[in-house]
C-alpha positions in Angstrom: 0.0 0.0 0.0 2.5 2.4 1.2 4.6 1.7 -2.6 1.4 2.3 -4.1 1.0 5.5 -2.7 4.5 6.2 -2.8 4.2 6.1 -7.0 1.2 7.4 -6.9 2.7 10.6 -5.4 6.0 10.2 -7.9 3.1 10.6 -10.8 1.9 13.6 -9.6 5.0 15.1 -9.0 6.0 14.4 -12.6 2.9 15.8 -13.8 3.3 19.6 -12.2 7.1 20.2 -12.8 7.9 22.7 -15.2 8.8 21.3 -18.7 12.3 22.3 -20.0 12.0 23.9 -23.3 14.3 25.0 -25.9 16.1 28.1 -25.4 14.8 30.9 -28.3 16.4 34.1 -29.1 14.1 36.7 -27.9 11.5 38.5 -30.1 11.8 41.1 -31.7 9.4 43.6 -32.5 8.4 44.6 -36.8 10.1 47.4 -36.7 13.4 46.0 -36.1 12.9 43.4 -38.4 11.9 45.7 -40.6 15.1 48.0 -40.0 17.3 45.0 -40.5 15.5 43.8 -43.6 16.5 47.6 -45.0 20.2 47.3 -43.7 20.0 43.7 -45.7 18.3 45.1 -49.1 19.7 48.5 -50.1 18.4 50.7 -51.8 14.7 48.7 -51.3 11.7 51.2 -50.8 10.9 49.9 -47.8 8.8 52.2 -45.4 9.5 52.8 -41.7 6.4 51.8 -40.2 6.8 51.0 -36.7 5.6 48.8 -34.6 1.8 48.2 -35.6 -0.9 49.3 -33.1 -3.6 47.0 -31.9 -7.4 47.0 -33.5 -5.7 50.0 -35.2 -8.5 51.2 -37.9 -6.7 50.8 -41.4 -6.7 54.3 -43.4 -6.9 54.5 -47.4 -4.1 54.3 -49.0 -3.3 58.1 -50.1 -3.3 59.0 -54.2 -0.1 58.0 -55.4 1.7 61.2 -56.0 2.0 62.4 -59.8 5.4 61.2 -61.4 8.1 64.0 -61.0 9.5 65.7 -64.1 12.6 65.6 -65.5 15.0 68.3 -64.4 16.2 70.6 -67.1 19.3 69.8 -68.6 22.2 71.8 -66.6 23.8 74.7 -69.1 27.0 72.9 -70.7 30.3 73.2 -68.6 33.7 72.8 -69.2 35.5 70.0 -68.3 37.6 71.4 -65.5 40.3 69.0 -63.5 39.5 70.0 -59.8 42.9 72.1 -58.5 43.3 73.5 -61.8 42.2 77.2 -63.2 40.1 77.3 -66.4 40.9 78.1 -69.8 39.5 79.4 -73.0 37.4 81.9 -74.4 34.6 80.9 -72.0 36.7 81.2 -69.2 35.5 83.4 -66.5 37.9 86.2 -65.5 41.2 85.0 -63.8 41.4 88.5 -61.7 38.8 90.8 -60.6 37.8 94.1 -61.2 40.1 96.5 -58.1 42.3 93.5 -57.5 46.2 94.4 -57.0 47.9 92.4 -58.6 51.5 91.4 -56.7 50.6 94.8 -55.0 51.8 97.1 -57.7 48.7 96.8 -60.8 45.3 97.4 -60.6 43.1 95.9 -62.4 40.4 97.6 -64.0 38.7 95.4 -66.5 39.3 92.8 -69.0 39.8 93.7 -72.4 40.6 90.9 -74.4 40.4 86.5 -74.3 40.8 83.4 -75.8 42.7 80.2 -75.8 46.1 82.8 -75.5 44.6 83.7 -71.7 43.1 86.8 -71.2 44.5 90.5 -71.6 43.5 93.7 -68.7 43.7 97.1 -69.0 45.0 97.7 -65.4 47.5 100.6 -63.6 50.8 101.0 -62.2 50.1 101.8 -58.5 53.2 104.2 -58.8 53.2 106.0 -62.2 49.8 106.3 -62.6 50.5 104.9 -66.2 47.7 102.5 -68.6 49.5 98.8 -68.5 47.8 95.9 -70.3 48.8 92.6 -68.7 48.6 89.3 -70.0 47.4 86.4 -68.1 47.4 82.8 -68.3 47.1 79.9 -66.2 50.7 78.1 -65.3 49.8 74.9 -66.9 48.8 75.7 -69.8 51.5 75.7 -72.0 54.5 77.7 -70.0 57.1 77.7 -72.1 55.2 79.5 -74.7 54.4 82.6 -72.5 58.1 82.3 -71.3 58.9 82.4 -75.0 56.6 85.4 -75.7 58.8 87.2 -72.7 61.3 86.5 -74.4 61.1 87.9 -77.5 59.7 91.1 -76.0 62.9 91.5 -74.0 64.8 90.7 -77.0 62.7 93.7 -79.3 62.7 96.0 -75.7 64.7 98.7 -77.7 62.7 98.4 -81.0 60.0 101.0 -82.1 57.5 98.7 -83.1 57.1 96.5 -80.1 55.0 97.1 -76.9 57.5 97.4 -74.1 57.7 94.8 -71.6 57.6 96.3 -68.0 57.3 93.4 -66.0 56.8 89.5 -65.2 55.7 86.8 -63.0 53.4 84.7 -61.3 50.6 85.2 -59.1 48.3 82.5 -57.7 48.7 79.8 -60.6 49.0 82.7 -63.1 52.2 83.6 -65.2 51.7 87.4 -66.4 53.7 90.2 -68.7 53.1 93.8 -67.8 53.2 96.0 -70.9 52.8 99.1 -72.1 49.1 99.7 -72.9 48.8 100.6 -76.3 45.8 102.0 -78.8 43.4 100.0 -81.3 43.9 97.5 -83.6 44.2 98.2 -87.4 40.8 95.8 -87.6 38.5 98.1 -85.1 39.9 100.8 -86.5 38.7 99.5 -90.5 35.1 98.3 -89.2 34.8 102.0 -87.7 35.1 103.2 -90.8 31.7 103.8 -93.0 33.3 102.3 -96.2 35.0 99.7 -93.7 38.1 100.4 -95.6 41.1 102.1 -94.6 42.9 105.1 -96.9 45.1 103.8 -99.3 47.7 105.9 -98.0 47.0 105.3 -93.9 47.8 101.0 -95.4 50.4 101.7 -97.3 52.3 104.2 -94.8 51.3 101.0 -92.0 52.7 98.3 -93.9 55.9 100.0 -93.9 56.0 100.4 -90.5 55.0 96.9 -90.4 57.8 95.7 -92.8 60.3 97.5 -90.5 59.1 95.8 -87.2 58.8 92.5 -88.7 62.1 92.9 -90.1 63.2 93.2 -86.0 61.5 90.2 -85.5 63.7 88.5 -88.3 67.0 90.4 -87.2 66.5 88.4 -83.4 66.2 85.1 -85.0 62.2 84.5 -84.7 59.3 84.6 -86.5 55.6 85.9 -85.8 53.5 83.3 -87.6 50.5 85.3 -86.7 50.3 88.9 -88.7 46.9 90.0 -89.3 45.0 93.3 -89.2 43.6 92.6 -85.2 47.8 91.6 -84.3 48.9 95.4 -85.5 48.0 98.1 -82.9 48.5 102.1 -82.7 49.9 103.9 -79.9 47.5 104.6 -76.5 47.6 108.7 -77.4 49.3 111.6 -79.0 52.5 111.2 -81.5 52.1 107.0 -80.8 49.1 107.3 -83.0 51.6 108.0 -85.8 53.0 104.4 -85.1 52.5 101.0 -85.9 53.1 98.2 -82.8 53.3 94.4 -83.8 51.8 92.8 -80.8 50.9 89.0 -79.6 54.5 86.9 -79.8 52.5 84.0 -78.3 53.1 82.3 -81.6 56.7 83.0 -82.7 59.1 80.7 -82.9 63.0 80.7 -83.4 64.0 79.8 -87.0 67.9 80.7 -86.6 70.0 79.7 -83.8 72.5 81.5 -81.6 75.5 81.6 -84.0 73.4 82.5 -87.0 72.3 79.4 -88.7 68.9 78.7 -90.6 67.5 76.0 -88.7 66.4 72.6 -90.8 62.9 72.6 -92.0 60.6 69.7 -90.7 59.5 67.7 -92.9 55.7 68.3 -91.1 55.0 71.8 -89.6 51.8 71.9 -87.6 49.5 74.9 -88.4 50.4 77.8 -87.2 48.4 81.2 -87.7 44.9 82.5 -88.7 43.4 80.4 -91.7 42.9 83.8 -93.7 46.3 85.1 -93.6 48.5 82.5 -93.6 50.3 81.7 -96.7 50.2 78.4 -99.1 53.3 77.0 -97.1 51.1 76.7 -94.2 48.0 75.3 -95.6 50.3 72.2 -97.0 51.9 72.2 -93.1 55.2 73.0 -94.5 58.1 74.6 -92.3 57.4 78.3 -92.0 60.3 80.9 -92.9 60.5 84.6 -93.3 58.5 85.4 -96.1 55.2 83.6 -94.5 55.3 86.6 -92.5 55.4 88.7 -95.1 52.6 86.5 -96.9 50.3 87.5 -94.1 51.4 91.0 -94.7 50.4 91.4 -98.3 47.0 89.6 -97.0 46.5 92.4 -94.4 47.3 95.3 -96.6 44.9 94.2 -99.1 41.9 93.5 -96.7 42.7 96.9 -94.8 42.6 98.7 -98.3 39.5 96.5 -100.0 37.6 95.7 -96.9 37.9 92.2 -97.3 39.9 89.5 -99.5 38.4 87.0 -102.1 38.1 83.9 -99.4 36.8 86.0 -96.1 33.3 84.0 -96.4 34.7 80.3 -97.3 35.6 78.6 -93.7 36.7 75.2 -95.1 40.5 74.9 -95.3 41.0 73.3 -98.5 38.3 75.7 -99.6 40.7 78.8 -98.7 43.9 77.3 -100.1 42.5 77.1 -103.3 40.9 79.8 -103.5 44.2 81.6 -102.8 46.1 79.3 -105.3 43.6 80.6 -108.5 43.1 84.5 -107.3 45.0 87.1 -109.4 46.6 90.2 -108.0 43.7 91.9 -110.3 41.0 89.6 -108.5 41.8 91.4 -105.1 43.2 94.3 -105.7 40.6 97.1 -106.8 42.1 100.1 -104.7 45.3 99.2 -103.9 47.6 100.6 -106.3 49.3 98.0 -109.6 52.3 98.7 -108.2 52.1 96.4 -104.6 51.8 94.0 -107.6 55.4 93.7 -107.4 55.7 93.5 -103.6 53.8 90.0 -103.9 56.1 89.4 -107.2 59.0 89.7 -105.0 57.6 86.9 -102.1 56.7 84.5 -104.9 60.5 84.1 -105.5 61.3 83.3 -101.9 62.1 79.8 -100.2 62.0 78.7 -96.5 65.7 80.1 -96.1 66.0 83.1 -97.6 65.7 86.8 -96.4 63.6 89.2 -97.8 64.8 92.4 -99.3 63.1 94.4 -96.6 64.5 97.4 -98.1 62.7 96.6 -101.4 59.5 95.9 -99.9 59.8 99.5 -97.9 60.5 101.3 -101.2 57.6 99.3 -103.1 55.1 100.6 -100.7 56.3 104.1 -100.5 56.5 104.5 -104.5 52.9 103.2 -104.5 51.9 106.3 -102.6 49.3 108.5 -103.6 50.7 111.8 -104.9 49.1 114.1 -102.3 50.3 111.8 -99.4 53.6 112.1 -97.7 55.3 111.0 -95.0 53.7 113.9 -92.4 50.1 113.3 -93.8 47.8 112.9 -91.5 46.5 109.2 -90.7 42.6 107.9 -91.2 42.2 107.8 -87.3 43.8 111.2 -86.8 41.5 112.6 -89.0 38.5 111.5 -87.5 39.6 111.1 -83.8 36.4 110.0 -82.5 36.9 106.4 -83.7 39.6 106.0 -81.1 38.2 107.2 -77.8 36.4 103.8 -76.8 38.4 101.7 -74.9 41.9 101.2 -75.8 43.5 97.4 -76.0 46.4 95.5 -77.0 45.3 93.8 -79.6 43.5 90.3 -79.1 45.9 87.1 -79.6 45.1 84.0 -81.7 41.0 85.5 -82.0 40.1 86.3 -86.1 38.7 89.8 -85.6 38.2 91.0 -88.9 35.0 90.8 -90.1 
């Protein structure tokens, strides 16, 4: 009896104790499953919704929102590298308006740009004097700008050269300081209401011209860009009277040190402004002495005629043979028969040789008009009013002529 009862009890004690059960990691509410579903899909539209509210009335879903509209296109930009300063003619202005620049130049306003930099009209703190000062970012092609120093210190006692005053380099920027000089001959043509120049104000110019490429030469470079826009007057009084060649940001050195012509490459990349270069250049051949002279003849005849036989073609093949088939006669209705022989004289010149600057001088000044001399007044001294806008230096590898 008493085992009986004794197994009877061990029954019910089995009965009420606790079950062991398997341990479970503890629950966790929706929205951190929901939180860790988003960590595991990115980028998944999943909404936040917490953690859902008992006998919680459901609402109607809201009207889907209309689809958004595509953004306008952003205005085109130019590719700039971060850390570096940007370039071109769309470039915004490297220096501003009342900035001092390496605490001596003012600046004042910009007054000229293009893949060459930019060019300000800006003011010795100490003189008081008009400077222009060229500007271009220090990667972009150094050695040229050093180049174009250069030259200008080589031509710094030479009438028909701006004058270098200074140099350096300010916050990424290499600069020249110059003297600040007048129009160019192509501003000063479009003024005019025939949109020529006098006969006598080209003719008097290209000899100027002749004698300051000729100082070019007689340091061992070229220019490889003359044009109308690239041959300036002087800022005021008597430097009206005279003829600068400015922009050197193209030359290059065709005779060494000790005198020598240096060999022509077989391929010369172009160099110049498609409407005054000469045939040489079209057919990338090495450039000499009289392709400056080329572009010469070109500018006398558009400063005299208003224009020359290919100003409207813009294809380059187009332009070369256009200048290939044009007589003398074809272009030449005002200037006088006898520059005839001033282009007679170029056709007989190679890579190496020298012109007979002398020659081309006296070609020009026989071709005179009877009533003009020497002291005769020029175009823009007779009519002053076309040179009291704003003054520049010329604008650099830009085709201003129109």
């Amino acid at each position: 009896m008493s085992n009986r009862n004794n197994k009877s009890r061990e029954i019910v004690q089995s009965r009420s104790a606790p079950r062991e059960t398997k341990k479970h990691a503890p629950e966790r509410d929706s929205s951190q499953l929901i939180a860790t579903d988003r960590r595991r899909v990115k980028g998944a539209n999943i909404p936040n919704v917490g953690t859902p509210k008992a006998n919680t009335p459901r609402k109607a879903p809201a009207p889907a929102p209309p689809p958004p509209q595509p953004a306008p296109a952003p205005p085109p930009t130019q590719n700039v590298v971060p850390g570096e300063i940007p370039r071109g003619k769309n470039a915004p202005p490297h220096l501003a308006t009342g900035q001092l620049l390496n605490g001596k130049f003012r600046i004042e306003k910009i007054i000229g740009s293009g893949g060459f930099g930019q060019i300000y009209k800006a003011s010795d703190e100490m003189t008081r004097l008009a400077v222009a000062i060229k500007v271009v970012p220090c990667d972009h092609e150094p050695g040229r700008m050093i180049l174009e120093q250069k030259v200008l210190i080589m031509l710094r006692n030479t009438p028909h050269a701006p004058h270098l005053i200074a140099s350096g380099s300010y916050n990424g920027l290499m600069y020249i300081v110059m003297e600040m000089l007048g129009k160019n001959l192509a501003d000063l043509r479009r003024k005019r209401k025939t949109k020529r120049l006098s006969v006598g104000t080209v003719l008097r110019a290209g000899q100027q011209a002749v004698a300051g490429l000729k100082a070019v030469h007689d340091v061992g470079y070229l220019h490889r860009d003359v044009k109308p826009s690239n041959m300036c007057i002087g800022l005021e009084g008597v430097h009206r009277r005279t003829i600068y060649i400015v922009d050197f940001g193209m030359t290059r050195q065709y005779r060494t040190g000790a005198g020598q012509i240096r060999n022509a490459r077989p391929y010369a990349g172009f160099r110049g402004t498609m409407r005054y270069v000469s045939l040489t250049v079209h057919e990338r051949k090495e450039q000499g002495p009289v392709d400056d002279f080329w572009s010469l003849f070109y500018t006398i005849v558009e400063l005299a005629e208003g224009s020359v036989p290919w100003k409207q073609l813009t294809d380059p093949d187009d332009i070369a043979r256009k200048k290939k088939i044009t007589t003398y006669e074809d272009m030449c209705r005002y200037v006088p028969k006898g520059v005839k022989e001033f282009m007679a004289h170029l056709e007989k010149l190679q890579y190496h040789q020298q012109p007979n600057y002398t020659l081309l001088q006296q070609i020009l000044q026989n071709s005179l008009p009877p009533d003009v001399s020497a002291d005769s007044p020029f175009d823009w001294e007779e009519n002053p009013s076309i040179v009291k806008s704003l003054s520049k230096s010329g604008k650099a590898d830009q085709d201003t002529t129109s």
